[in-house]
N, CA, C and O atoms as a Tinker XYZ file with bonds, in Angstrom:
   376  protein
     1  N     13.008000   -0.597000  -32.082000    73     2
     2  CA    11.757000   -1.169000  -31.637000    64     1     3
     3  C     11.138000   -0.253000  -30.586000    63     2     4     5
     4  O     11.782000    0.400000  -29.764000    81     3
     5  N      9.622000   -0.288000  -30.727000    73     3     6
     6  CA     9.004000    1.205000  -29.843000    64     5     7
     7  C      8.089000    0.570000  -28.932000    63     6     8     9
     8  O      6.910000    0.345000  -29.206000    81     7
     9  N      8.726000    0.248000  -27.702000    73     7    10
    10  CA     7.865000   -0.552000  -26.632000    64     9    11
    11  C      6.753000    0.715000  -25.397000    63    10    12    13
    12  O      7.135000    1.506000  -24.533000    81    11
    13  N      5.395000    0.370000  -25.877000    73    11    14
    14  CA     4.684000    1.581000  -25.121000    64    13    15
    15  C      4.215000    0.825000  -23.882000    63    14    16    17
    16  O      3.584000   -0.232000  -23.877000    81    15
    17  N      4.737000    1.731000  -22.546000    73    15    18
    18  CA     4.445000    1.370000  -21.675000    64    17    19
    19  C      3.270000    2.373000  -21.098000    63    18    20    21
    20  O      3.190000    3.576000  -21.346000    81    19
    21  N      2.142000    1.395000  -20.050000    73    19    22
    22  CA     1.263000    1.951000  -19.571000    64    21    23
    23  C      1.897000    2.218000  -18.600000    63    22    24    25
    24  O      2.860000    1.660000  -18.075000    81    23
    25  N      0.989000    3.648000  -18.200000    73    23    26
    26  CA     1.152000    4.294000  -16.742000    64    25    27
    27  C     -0.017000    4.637000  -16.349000    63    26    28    29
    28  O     -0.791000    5.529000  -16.697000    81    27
    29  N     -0.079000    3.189000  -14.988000    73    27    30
    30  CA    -1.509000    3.294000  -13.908000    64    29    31
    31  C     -1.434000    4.424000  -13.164000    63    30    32    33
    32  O     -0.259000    4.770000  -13.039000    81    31
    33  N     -2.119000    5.066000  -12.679000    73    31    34
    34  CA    -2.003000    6.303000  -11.770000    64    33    35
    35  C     -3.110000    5.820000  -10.659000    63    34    36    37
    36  O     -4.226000    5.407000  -10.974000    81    35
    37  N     -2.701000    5.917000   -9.509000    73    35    38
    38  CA    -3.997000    5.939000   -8.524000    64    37    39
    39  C     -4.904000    6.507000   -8.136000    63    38    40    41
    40  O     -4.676000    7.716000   -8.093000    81    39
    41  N     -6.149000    6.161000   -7.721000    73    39    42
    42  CA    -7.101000    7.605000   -7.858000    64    41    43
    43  C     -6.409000    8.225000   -6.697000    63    42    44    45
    44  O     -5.518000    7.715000   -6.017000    81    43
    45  N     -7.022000    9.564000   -6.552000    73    43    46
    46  CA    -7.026000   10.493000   -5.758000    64    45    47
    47  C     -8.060000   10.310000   -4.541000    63    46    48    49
    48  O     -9.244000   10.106000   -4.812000    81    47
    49  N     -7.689000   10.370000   -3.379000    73    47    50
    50  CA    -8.317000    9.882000   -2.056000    64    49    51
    51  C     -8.205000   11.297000   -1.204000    63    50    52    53
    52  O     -7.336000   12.167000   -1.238000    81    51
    53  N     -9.102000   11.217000   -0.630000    73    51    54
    54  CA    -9.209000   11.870000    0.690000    64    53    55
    55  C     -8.008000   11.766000    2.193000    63    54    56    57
    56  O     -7.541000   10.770000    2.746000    81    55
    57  N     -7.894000   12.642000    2.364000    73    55    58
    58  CA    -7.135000   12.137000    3.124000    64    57    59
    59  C     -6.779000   13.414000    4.712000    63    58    60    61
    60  O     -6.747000   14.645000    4.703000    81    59
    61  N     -6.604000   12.589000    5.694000    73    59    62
    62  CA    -7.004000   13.511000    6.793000    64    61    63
    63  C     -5.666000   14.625000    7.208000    63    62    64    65
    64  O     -4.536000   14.165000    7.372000    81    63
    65  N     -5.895000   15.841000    7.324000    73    63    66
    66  CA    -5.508000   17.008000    7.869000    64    65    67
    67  C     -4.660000   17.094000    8.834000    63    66    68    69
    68  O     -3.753000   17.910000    9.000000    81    67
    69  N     -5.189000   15.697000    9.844000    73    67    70
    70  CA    -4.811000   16.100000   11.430000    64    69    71
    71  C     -3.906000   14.529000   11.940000    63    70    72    73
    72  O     -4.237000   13.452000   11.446000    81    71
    73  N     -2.933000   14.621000   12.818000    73    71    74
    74  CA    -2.076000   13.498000   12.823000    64    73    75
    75  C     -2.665000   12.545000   13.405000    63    74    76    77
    76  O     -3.355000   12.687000   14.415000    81    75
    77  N     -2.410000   11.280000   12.715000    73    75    78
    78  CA    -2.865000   10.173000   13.245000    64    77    79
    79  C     -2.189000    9.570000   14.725000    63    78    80    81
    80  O     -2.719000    8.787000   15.513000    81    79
    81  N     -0.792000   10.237000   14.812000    73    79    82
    82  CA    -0.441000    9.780000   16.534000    64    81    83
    83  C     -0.337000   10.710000   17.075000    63    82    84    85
    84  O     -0.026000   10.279000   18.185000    81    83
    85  N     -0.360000   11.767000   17.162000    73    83    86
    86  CA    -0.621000   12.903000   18.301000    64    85    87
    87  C     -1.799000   13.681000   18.313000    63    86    88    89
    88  O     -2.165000   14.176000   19.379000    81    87
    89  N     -2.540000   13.883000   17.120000    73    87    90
    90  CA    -3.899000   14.396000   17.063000    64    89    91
    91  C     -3.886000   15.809000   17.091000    63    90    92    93
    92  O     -4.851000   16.440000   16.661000    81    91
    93  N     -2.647000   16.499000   17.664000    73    91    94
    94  CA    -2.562000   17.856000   17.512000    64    93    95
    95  C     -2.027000   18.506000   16.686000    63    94    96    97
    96  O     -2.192000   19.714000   16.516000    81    95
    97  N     -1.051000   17.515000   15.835000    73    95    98
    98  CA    -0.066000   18.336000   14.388000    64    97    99
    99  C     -1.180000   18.171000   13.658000    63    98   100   101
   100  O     -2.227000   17.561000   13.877000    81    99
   101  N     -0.571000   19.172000   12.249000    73    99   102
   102  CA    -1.154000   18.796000   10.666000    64   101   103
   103  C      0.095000   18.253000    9.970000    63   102   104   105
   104  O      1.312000   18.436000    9.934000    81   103
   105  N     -0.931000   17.431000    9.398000    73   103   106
   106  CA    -0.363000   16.489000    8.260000    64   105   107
   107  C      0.223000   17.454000    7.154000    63   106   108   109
   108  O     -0.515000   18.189000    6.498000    81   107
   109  N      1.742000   17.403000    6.967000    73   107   110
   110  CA     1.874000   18.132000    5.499000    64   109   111
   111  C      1.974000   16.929000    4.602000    63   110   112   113
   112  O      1.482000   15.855000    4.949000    81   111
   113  N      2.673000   17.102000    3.323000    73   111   114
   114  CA     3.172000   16.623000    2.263000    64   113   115
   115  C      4.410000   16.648000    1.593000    63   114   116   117
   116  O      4.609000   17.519000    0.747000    81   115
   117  N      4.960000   16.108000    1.765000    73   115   118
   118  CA     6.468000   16.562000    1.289000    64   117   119
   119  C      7.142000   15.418000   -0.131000    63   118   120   121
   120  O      6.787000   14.250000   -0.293000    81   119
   121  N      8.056000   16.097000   -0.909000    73   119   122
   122  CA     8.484000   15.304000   -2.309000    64   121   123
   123  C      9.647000   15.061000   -1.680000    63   122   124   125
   124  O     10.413000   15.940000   -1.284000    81   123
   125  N      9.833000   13.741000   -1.559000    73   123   126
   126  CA    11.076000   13.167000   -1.566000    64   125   127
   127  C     12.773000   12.609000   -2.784000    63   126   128   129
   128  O     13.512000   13.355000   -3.428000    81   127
   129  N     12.810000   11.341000   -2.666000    73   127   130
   130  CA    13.941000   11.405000   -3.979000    64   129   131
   131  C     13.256000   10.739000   -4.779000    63   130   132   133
   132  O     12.426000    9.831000   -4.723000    81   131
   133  N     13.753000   11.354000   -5.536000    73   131   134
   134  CA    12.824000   10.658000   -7.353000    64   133   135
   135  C     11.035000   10.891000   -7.537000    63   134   136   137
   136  O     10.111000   10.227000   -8.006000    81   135
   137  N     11.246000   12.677000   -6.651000    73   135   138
   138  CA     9.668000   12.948000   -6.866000    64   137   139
   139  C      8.790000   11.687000   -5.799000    63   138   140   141
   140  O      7.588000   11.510000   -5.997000    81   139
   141  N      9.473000   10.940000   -4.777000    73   139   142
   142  CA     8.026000   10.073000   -4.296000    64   141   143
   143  C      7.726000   11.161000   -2.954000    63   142   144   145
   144  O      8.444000   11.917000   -2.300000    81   143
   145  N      5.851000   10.695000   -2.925000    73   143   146
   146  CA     5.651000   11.831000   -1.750000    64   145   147
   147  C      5.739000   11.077000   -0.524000    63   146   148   149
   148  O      5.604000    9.854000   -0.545000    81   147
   149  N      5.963000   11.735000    0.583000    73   147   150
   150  CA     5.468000   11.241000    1.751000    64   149   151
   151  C      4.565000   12.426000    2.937000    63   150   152   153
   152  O      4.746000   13.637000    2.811000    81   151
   153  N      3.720000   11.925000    3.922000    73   151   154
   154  CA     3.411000   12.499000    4.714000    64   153   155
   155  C      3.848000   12.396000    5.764000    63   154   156   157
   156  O      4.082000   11.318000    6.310000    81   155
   157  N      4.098000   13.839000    6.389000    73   155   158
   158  CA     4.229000   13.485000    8.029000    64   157   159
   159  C      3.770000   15.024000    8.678000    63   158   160   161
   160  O      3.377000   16.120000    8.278000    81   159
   161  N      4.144000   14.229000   10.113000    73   159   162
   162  CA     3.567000   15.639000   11.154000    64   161   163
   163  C      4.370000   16.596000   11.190000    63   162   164   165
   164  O      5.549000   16.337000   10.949000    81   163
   165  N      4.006000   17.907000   11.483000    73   163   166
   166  CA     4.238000   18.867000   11.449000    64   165   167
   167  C      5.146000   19.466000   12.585000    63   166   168   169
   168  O      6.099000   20.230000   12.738000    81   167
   169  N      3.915000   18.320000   13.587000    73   167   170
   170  CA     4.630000   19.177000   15.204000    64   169   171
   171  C      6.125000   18.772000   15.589000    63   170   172   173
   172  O      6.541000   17.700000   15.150000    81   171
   173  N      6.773000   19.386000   16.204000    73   171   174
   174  CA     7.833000   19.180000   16.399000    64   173   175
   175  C      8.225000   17.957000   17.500000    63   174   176   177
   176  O      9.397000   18.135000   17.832000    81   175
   177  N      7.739000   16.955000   18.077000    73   175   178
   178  CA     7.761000   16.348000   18.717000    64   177   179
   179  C      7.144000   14.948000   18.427000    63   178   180   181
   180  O      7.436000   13.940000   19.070000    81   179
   181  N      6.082000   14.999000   17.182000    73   179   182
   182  CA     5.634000   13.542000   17.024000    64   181   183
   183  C      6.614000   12.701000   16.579000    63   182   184   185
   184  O      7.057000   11.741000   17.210000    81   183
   185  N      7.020000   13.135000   15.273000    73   183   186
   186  CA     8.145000   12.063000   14.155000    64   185   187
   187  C      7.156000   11.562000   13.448000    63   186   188   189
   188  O      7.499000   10.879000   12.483000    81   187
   189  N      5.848000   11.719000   13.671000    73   187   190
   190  CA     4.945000   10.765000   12.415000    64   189   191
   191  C      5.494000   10.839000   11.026000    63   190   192   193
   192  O      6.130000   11.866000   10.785000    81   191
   193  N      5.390000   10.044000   10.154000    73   191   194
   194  CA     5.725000    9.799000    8.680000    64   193   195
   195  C      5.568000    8.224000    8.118000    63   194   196   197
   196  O      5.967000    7.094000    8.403000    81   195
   197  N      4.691000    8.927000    7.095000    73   195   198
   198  CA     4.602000    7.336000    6.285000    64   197   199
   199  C      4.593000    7.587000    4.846000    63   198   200   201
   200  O      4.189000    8.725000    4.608000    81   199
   201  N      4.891000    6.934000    3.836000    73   199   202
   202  CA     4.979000    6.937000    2.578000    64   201   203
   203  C      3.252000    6.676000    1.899000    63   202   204   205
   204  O      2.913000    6.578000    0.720000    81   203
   205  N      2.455000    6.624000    3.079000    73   203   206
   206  CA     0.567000    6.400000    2.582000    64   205   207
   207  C      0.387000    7.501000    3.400000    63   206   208   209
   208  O      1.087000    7.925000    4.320000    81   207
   209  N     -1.160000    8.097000    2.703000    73   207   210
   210  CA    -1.779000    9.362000    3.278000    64   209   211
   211  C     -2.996000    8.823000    4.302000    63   210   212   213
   212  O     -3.931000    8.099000    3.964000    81   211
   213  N     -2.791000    9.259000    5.380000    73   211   214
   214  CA    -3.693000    9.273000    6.597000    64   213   215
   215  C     -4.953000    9.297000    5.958000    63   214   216   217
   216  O     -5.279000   10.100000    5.084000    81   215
   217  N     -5.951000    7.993000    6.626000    73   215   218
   218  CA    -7.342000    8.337000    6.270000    64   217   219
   219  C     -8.271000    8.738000    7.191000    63   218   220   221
   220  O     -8.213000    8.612000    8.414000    81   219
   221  N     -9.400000    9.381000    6.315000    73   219   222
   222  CA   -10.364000   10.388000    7.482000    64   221   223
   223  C    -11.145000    9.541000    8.353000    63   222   224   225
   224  O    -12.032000   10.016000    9.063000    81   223
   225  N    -10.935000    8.626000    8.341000    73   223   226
   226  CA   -11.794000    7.561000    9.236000    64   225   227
   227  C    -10.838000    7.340000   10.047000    63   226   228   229
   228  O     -9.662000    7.558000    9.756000    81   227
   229  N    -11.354000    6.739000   11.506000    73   227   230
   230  CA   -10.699000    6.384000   12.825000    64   229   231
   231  C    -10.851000    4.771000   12.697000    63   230   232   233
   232  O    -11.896000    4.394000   12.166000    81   231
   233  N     -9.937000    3.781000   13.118000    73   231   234
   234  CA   -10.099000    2.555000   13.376000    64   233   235
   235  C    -11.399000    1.756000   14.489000    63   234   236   237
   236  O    -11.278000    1.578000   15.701000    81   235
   237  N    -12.428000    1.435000   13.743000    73   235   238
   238  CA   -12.947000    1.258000   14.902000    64   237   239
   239  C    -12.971000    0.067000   15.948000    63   238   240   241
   240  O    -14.025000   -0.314000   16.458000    81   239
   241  N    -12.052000   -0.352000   16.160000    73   239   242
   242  CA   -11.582000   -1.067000   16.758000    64   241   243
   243  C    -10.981000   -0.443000   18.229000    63   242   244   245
   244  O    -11.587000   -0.401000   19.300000    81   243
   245  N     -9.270000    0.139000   17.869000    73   243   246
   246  CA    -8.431000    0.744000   18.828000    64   245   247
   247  C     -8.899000    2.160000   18.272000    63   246   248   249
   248  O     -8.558000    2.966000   19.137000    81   247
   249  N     -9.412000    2.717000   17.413000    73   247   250
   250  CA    -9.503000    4.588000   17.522000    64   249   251
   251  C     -8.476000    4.815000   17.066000    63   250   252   253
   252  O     -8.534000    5.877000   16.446000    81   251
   253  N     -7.029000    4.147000   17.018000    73   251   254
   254  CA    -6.322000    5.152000   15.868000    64   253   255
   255  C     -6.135000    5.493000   14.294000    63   254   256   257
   256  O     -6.553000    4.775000   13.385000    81   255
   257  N     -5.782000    6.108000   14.212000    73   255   258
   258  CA    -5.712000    7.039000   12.449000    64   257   259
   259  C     -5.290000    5.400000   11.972000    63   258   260   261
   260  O     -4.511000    4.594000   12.482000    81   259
   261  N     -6.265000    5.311000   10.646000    73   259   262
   262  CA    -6.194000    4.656000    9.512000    64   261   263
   263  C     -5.093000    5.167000    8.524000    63   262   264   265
   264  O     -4.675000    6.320000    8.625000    81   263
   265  N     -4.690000    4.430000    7.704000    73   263   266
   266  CA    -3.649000    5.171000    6.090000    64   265   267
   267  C     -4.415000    4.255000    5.653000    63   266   268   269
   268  O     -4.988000    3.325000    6.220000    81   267
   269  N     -4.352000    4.810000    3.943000    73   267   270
   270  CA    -4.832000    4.182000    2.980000    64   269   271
   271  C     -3.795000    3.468000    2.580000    63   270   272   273
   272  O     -2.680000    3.775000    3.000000    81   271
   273  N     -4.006000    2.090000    1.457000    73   271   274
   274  CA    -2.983000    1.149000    1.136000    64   273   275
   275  C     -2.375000    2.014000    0.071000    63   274   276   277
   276  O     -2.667000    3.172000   -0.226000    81   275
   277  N     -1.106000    0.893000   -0.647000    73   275   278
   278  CA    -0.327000    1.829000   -1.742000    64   277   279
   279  C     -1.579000    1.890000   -3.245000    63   278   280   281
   280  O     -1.449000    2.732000   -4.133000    81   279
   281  N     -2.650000    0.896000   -3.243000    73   279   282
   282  CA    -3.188000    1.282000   -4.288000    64   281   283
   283  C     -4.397000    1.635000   -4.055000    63   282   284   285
   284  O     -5.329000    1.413000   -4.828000    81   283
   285  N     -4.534000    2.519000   -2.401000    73   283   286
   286  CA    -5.634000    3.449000   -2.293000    64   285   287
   287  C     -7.165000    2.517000   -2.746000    63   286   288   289
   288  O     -8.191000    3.124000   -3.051000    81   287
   289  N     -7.100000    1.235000   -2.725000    73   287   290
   290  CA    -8.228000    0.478000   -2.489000    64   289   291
   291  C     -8.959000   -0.265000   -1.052000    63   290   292   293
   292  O     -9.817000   -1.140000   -0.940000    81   291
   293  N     -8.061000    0.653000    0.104000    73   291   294
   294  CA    -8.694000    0.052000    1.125000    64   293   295
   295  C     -7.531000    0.921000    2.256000    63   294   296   297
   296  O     -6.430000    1.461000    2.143000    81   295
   297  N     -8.388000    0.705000    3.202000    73   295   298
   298  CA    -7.796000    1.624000    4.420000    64   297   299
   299  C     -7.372000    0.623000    5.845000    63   298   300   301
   300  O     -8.146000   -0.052000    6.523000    81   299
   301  N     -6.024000    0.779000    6.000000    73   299   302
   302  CA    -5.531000   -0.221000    7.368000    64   301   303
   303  C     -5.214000    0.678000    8.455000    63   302   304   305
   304  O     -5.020000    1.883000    8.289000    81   303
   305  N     -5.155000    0.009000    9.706000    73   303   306
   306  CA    -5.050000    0.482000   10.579000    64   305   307
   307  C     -3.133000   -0.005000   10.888000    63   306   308   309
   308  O     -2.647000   -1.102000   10.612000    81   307
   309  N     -2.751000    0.604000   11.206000    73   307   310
   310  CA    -1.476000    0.114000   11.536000    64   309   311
   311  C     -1.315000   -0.316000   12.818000    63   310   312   313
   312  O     -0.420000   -1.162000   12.826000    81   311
   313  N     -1.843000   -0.098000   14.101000    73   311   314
   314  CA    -1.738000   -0.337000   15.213000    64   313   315
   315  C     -2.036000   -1.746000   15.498000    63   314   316   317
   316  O     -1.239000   -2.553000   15.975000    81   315
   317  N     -3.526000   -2.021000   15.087000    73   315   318
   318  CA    -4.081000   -3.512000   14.942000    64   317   319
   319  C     -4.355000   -4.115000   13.852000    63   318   320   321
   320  O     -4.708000   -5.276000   14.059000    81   319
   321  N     -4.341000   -3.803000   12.729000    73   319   322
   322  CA    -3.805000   -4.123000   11.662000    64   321   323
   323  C     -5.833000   -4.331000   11.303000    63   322   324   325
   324  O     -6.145000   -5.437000   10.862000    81   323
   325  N     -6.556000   -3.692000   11.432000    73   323   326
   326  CA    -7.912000   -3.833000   10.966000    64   325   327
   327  C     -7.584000   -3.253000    9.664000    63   326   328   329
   328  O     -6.791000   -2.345000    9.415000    81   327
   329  N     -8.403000   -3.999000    8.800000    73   327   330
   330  CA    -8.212000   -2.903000    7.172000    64   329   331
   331  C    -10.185000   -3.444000    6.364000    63   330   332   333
   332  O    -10.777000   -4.505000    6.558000    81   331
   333  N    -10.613000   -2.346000    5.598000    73   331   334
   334  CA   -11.577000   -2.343000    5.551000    64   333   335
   335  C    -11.178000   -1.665000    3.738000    63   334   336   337
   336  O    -10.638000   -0.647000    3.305000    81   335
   337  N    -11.716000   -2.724000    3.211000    73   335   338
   338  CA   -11.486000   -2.792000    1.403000    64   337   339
   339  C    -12.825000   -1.872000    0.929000    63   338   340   341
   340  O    -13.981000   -2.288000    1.012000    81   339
   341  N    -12.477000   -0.663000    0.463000    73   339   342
   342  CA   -13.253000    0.113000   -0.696000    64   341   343
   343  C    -13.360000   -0.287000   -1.702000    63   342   344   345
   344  O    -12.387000   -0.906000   -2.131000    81   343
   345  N    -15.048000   -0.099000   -2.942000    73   343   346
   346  CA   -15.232000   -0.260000   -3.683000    64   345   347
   347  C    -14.230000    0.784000   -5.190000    63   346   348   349
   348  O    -14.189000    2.014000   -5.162000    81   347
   349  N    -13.909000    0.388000   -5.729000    73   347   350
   350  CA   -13.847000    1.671000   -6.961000    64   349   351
   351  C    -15.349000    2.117000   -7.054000    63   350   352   353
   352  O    -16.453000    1.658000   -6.759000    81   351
   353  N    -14.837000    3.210000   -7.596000    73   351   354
   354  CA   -16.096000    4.574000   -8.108000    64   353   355
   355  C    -16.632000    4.152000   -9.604000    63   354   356   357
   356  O    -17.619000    4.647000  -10.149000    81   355
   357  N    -15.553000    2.863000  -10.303000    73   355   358
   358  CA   -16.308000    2.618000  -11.565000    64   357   359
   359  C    -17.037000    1.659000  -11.205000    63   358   360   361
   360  O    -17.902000    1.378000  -12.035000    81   359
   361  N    -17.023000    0.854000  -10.000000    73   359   362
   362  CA   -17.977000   -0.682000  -10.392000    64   361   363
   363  C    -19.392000   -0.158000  -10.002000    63   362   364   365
   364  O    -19.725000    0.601000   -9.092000    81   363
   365  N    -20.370000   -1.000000  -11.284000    73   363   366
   366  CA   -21.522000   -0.561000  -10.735000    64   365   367
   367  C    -22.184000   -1.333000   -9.371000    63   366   368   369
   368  O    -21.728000   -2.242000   -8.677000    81   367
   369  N    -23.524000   -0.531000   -9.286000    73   367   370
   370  CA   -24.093000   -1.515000   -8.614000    64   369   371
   371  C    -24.951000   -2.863000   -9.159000    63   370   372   373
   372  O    -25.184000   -3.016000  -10.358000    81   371
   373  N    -25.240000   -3.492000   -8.479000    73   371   374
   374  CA   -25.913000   -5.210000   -9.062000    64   373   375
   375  C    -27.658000   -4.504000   -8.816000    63   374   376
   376  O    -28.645000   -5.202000   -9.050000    81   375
């Protein structure tokens, strides 16, 4: 029996350069186990790392670095927990 499974992929997001808790590292990218990615800082002193990619927007609330959620439909703040829901690029407008 030939069971076809779909595979969702998430879009591709923007995502910021510069560390969300020290402001002076860059963000790399690194492959972890079983191929999952994560980001973290560079500098030798932050420890930043999260399994979501930093977003280019600042919280405007407290000012710190946003991450995007796991299905990259909306951006939270982790500090105060503000999160602000993006449209997809397919819905039209009314």
């Amino acid at each position: 029996m030939s069971v076809a499974f779909s595979c969702r992929s998430r879009p591709r997001v923007a995502w910021s350069r510069n560390c969300p808790r020290c402001r002076l590292g860059k963000v790399k990218v690194r492959t972890g186990a079983a191929y999952s990615r994560f980001w973290y800082c560079a500098s030798g002193g932050c420890g930043w790392a999260c399994w979501r990619p930093p977003a280019v927007m600042d919280c405007p609330t407290c000012r710190a670095g946003m991450i995007w959620s796991h299905s990259r439909l909306s951006v939270g703040c982790p500090g105060c927990g503000f999160r602000v829901a993006l449209r997809r690029a397919t819905e039209k407008d009314n």
